[in-house]
N, C-alpha and C positions, 0 to 999 in steps of 0.2 A: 298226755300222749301215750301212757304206757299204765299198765297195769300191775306189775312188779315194782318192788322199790330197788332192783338193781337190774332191770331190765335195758338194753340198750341195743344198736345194732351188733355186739360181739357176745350177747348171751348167747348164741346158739354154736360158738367156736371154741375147740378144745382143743389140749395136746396131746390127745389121743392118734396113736397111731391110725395113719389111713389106708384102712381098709383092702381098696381100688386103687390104689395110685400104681403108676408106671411110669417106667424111667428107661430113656431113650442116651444114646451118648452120641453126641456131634460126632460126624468122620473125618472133621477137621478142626484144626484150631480156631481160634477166634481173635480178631484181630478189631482192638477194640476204636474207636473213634478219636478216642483223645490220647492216643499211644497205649503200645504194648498189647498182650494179648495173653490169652487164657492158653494153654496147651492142652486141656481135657475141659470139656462144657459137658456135665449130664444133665439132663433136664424131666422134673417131676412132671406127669400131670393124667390129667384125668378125662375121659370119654364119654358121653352118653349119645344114645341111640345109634344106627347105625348110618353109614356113608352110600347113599345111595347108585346103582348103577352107572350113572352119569356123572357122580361125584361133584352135583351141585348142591349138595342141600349141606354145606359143610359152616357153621357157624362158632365163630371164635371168642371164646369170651374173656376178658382183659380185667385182672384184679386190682383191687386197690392197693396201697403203701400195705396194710396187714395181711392182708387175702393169701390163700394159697390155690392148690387147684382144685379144693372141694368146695366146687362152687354150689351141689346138690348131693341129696341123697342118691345112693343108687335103689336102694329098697329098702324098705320097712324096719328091717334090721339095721339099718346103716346108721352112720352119726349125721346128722343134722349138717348141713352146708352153708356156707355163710351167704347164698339168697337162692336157697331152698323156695322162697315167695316166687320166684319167676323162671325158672328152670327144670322143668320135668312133664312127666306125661300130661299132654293136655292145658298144660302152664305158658304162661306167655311165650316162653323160647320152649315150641313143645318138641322131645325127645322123642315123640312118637313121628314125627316131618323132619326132626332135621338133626344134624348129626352134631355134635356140640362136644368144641374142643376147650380145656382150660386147664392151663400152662403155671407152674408154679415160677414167677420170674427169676431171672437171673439176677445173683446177687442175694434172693431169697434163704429160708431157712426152713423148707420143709419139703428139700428133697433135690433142690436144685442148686448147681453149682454158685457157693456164695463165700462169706468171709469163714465160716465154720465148716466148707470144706477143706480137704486135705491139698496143700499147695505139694504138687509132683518134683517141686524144685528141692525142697525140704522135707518132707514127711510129716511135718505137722501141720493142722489148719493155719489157713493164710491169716486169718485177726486182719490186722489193720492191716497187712501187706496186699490184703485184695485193692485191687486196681478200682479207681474210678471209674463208674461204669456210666452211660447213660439211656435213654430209654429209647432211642438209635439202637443200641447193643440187646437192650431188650427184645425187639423185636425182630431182630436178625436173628437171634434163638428161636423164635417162633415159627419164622422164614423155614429153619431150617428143619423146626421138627414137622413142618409141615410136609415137607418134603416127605419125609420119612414115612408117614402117613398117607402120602399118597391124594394129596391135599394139592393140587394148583391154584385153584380158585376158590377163593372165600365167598358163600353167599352175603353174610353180615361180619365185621366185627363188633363190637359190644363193649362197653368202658364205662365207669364212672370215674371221677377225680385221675387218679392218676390212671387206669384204667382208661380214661377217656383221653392220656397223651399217647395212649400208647394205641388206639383207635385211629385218632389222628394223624400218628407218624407211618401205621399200615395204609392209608387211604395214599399219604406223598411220598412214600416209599415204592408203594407196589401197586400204582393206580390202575394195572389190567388186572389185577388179581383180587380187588374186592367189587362186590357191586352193590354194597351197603356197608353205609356208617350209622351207628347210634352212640351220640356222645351225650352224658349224662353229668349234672354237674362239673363242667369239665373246664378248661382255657386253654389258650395260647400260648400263656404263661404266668407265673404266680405273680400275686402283688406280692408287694412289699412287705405287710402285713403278715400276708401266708409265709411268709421267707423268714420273717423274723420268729415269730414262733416256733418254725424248724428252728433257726438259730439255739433257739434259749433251750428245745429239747436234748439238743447236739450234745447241746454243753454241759448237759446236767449228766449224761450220759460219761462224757468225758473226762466231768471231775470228781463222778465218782471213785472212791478210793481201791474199789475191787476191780475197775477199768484195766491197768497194768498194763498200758499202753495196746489193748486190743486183746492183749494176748495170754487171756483167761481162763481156757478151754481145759487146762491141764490142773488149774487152782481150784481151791474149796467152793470158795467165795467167786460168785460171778457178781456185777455191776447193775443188781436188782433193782437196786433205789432210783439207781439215776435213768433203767429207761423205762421203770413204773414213772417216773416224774415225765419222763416226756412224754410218754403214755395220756397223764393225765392232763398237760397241757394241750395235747393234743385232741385230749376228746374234747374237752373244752369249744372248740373252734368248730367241730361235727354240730355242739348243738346248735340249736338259736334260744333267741333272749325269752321267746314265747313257750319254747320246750322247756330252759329250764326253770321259767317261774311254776309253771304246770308239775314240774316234777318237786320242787323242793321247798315253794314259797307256804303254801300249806303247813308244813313243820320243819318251817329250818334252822331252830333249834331244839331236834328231835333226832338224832343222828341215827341212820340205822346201825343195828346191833351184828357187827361184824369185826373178826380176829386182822386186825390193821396195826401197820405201828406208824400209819401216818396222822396229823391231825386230824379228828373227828367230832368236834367241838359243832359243828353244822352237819343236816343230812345233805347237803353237797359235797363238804367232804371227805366223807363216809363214803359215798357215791364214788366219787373220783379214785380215791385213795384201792377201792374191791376194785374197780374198773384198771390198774395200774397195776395190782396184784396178780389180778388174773391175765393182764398181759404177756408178764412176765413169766407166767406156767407154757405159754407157748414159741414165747419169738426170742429171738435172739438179736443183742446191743448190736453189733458190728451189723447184723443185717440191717436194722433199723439205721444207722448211720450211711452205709450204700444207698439204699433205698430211697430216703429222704434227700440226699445232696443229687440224686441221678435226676430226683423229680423237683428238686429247687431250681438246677439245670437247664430244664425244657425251656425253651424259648423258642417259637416262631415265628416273632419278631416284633416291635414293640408300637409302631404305628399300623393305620389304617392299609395300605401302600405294600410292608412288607408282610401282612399276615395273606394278605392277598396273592403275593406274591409266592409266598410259602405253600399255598392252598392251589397252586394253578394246576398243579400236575395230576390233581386227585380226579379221579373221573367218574367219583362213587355217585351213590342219588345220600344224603343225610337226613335222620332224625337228629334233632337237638332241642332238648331239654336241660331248661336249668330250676331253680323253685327259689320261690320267692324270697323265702327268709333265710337262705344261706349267703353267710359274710364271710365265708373262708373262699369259695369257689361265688363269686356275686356276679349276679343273671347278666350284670352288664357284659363281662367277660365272655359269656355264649352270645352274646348280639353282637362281639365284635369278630366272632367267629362265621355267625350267620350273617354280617356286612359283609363279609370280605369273600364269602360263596356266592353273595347278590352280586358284586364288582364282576364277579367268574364268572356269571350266568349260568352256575352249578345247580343241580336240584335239590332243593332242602327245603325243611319243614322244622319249624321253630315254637315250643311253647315254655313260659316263664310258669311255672305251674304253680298256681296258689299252695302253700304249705306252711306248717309250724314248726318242721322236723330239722329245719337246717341242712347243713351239709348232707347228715347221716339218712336225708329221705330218700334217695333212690334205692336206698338198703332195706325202709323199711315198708308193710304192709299200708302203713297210713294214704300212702297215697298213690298206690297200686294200680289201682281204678282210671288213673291219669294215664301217670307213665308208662303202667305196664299195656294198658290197651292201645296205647300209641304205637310202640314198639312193635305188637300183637300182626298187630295191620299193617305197621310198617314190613314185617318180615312176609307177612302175604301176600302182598304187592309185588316185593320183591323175587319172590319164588319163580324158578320159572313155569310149573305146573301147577301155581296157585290154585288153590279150589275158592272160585268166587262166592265173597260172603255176603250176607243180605243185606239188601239196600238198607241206608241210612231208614230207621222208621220213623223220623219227628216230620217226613215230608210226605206228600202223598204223592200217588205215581198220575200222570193225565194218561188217558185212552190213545193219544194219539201222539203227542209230544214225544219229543226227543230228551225230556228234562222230567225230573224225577217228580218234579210241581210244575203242574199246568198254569202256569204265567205265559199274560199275552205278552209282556213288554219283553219277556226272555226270546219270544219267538220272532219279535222282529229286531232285537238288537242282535241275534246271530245273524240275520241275514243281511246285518248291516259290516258283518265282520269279513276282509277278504279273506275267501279263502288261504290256509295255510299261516296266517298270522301269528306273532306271539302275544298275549294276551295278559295284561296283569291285572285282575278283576280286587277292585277297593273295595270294603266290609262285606265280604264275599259267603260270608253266611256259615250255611255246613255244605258249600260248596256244591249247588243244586246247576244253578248256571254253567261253571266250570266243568263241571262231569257230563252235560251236557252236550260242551262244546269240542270235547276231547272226543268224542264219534265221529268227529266230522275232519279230524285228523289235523288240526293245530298244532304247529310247530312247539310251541312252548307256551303252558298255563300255569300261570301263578295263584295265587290269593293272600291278600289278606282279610287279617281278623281279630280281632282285639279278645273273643268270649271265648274260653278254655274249651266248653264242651261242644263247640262247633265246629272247633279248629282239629279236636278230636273227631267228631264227624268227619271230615275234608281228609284227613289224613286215612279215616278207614276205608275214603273210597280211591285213594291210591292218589291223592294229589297230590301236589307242593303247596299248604298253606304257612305263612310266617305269622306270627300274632306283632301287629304294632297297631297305635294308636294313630289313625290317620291323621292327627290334628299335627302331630309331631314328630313319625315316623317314615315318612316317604323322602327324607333329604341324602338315604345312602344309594336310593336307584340312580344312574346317569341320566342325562340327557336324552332320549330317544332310543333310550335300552329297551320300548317294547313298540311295535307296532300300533297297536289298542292299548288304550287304558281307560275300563270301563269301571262305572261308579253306578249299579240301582236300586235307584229307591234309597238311596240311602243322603243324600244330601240336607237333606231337612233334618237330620239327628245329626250333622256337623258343626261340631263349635266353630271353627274356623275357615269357613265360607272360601274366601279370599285365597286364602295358604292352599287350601286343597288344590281349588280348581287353579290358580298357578302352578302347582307340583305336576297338575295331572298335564297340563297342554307341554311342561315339562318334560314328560319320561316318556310320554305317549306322540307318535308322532301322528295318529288323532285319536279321539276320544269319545266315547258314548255315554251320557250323562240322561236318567231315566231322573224325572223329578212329580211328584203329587199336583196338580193343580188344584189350589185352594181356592182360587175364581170358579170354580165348576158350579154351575148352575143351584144345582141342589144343597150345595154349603151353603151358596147367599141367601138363599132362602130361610134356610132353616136356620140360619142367624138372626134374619133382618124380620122375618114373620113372630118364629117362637122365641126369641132372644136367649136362643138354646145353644150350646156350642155344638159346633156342625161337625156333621157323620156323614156318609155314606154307606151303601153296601158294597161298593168295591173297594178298592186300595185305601178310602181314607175309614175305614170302619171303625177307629178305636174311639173308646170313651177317651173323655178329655181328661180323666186320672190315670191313665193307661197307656193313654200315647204314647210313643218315643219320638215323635215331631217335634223339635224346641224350633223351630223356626215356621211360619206361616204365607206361603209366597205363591204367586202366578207363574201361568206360564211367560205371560207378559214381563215380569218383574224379572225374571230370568232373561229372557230377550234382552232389554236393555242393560243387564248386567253386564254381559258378555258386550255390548256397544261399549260399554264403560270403561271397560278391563282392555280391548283391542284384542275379545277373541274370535275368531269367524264362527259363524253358525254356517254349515255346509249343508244341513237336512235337520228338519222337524218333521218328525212323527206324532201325531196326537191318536189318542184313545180317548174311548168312554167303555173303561174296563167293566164296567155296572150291564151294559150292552154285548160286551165284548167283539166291538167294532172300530175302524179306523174313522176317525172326525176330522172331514173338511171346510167345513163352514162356523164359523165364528169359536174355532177354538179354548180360545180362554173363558167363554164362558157353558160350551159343552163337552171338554173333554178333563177327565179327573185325574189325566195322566198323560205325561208328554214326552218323545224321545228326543235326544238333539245329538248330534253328531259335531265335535267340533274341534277346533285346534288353533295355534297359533299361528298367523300369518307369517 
């Protein structure tokens, strides 16, 4: 994964004083959610580029449990920011378009009121006497420095892990004031698992001997061990199993050569042990115990019913991404976040992004290429003077069509679509048809799609695609939640036949189903003469090691499926796409492609 043997996402974070930072002071107390309240809030943070005329181009970016506000360099000179990868001139969240604000949290230790400021009640820092805080409180700090800046409306917020609760609570907090979400390994709320590993950090924190009930600020000794220990526990959970066989199985009794006095018997931990070390050169115990119980806290809510419910007031459009191989924040958690936007009939866009990096990869460069070009597109879309970017190029453009690929079946399944319809188009490609049909001014267009780099397609051209697998993925749409639900060309690569086309007469209150006929003249032939497996030059052109057809059927055989099933056939279209003509005489064995329009009685 990495090229350093103590590389990680917190090699490029110091304690080095910053630079840039500013610091704003609440005009009023804070009055916190679960009782009490703060009487002075100062709040660190940092700016890049500038705030446009219109003061739309204002983008918020939301840090994790370590983060502060140096989320990038300011220039050449500057220190390094903990994701420097996506933030700056030209960079996915470009500084040169949009005005980019990041907020050291509340409760934090690098400039913003936390357990190591000074309590006004007493004169000493607060230690443990700081209030429980929760990430509600967080972003009411934010609320307000926004104000101050001259900030009413958010173009995007931006968040990963805990960063992405504090994303989520600005979208159902202040749903006229943002008009994008991107939530990035993120949930609803922690398992079990993520809860218990805070626990055990807590603790190690707590019984350290230099702890002195919080209130250490004035003693020799601070509580180093115990929150390098949780430190280390917690990196732990960032990586995945694939990250660290890659980093340590090679020589892992080879320990690297570093001044630790933790075990170092393995180069994992030597690893862990520098990683815990160097924590402690920056953060401070008491914030780490805030911080953690604020974000153990977050809940909204623990079925299918209340996250939805939690999520109604948001009126954001969403990216959501999670990656594969994170078990601290696990992909399932974003799909029950992107369920319960489908219940809404919210706009979002969902990819499970293949990875190795574990939690820690929205941090790093390895998978950049995914997330950040998602995001990329996503904030262009959302712009409101986007500068239109170039068409998807894996498609070609037709001379006269209104679709990016000159498909006949696309042209006459739009004009099988009522006007103004909502549309949920199944294995939807890189979203050629959909962008399509969005000229013609469609109430609402969806997609799905199962393949990473299409779904990244779909989103650069400002859609809403979700990634699910059709076989097993369509049981969170309702009833008759879309108008159309269209399926082309795509049914012969469906493992479950049956499931589909019942989900689809399901959601869809009717349906456009485009299918190959494998009775087309020219396959029998070229079967029954050469005992060759059958081609064409239109739709059915693939070699038979290349196909993606696992199933072989008529149009006929489709006809009496739907007799079988009790679904109505209301209209058949056939083609002889080879000709590129409409076929009325004996169908099934001259057209190589058929449309059917159909639904449930």
């Amino acid at each position: 994964m990495t090229q350093t043997p103590f590389e990680s996402s917190d090699t490029v974070r110091s304690a080095k004083p910053l630079r840039y930072v500013q610091l704003a002071k609440l005009d009023q107390p804070l009055a916190l959610e679960l009782g009490g309240q703060l009487a002075d809030v100062t709040v660190a943070y940092e700016t890049y580029g500038e705030l446009n005329a219109a003061h739309d181009n204002a983008v918020l970016v939301c840090h994790a449990i370590s983060g502060d506000s140096h989320v990038a360099q300011h220039n050449p000179e500057d220190e390094s920011g903990w994701w420097d990868i996506a933030v700056g001139p030209g960079k996915v969240i470009d500084t040169n378009r949009y005005f980019v604000i990041c907020p050291n949290l509340l409760g934090g230790c690098r400039g913003t009121t936390g357990p190591g400021s000074v309590n006004p009640a007493t004169g000493k820092p607060y230690g443990r006497d700081f209030p429980i805080i929760t990430v509600g409180d967080m972003v009411e700090v934010q609320r307000r420095l926004l104000d101050k800046l001259g900030v009413s409306q958010l173009l995007a917020v931006i968040g990963g892990s805990l960063g992405g609760h504090q994303a989520l609570t600005w979208a159902i907090r202040y749903p006229d004031d943002v008009r994008g979400v991107v939530a990035l390994a993120t949930s609803a709320r922690l398992t079990s698992q993520a809860l218990a590993f805070d626990v055990v950090g807590r603790n190690a924190i707590l019984r350290d001997p230099h702890f002195h009930v919080g209130q250490y600020y004035d003693r020799p000794d601070r509580p180093a061990v115990g929150l390098a220990l949780a430190r280390m526990i917690g990196h732990i959970t960032y990586l995945s199993r694939e990250a660290m066989n890659e980093k340590f199985e090679a020589d892992r009794l080879k320990p690297r050569d570093v001044a630790i006095e933790f075990e170092k018997r393995f180069s994992v931990g030597s690893y862990l042990g520098y990683q815990g070390a160097k924590f402690v050169e920056r953060f401070d115990a008491n914030s780490y115990l805030t911080l953690s119980v604020a974000m153990d806290l977050f809940d909204l809510g623990s079925t299918p019913e209340a996250l939805a419910t939690a999520l109604r007031s948001a009126r954001a459009r969403w990216l959501i991404a999670s990656f594969t191989s994170d078990w601290l924040f696990p992909p399932d958690q974003s799909r029950d976040i992107v369920n319960a936007l489908i219940a809404n009939n919210a706009p979002v866009s969902y990819c499970n992004i293949q990875s190795s990096c574990g939690h820690d990869a929205f941090l790093l460069p390895n998978d950049l290429a995914v997330y950040g070009e998602m995001t990329r597109t996503f904030l262009d879309h959302l712009a409101p003077a986007a500068k239109a970017r170039p068409a998807v190029k894996d498609e070609a453009h037709g001379p006269t069509s209104i679709f990016h690929q000159h498909r006949l079946d696309y042209e006459h399944i739009a004009e099988l679509i009522p006007p103004g319809a909502s549309v949920l188009d199944l294995g939807c490609g890189s979203g050629t048809f959909l962008a399509g049909l969005r000229e013609t001014n469609h109430r609402r267009l969806v997609g799905i799609e199962l393949d990473e780099q299409k779904i990244l397609n779909g989103v650069s051209r400002g859609l809403d695609v979700i990634q699910a697998d059709l076989n097993k993925g369509l049981g969170v749409f309702a009833s008759g939640q879309f108008d159309c639900v269209v399926l082309s060309q795509t049914l012969q690569a469906v493992q479950d036949v049956e499931g589909v086309l019942t989900e689809m007469v399901r959601i869809g209150r009717t349906c456009i189903v485009s299918i190959p006929n494998f009775g087309y003249h020219r396959l029998r032939k070229m079967l029954a003469e050469t005992g060759r497996a059958p081609k064409s030059a239109g739709v059915l052109h693939y070699e038979w090691y290349n196909t993606p057809n696992i199933r072989f059927f008529t149009i006929a055989d489709f006809e009496d499926f739907c007799r079988q099933q009790n679904i109505q056939v209301h209209r058949r279209v056939a083609l002889d796409t080879e000709a590129g003509v409409e076929v009325f005489e004996h169908p099934n064995l001259n057209a190589d492609l058929a449309i059917f329009v159909i639904s449930r009685p």
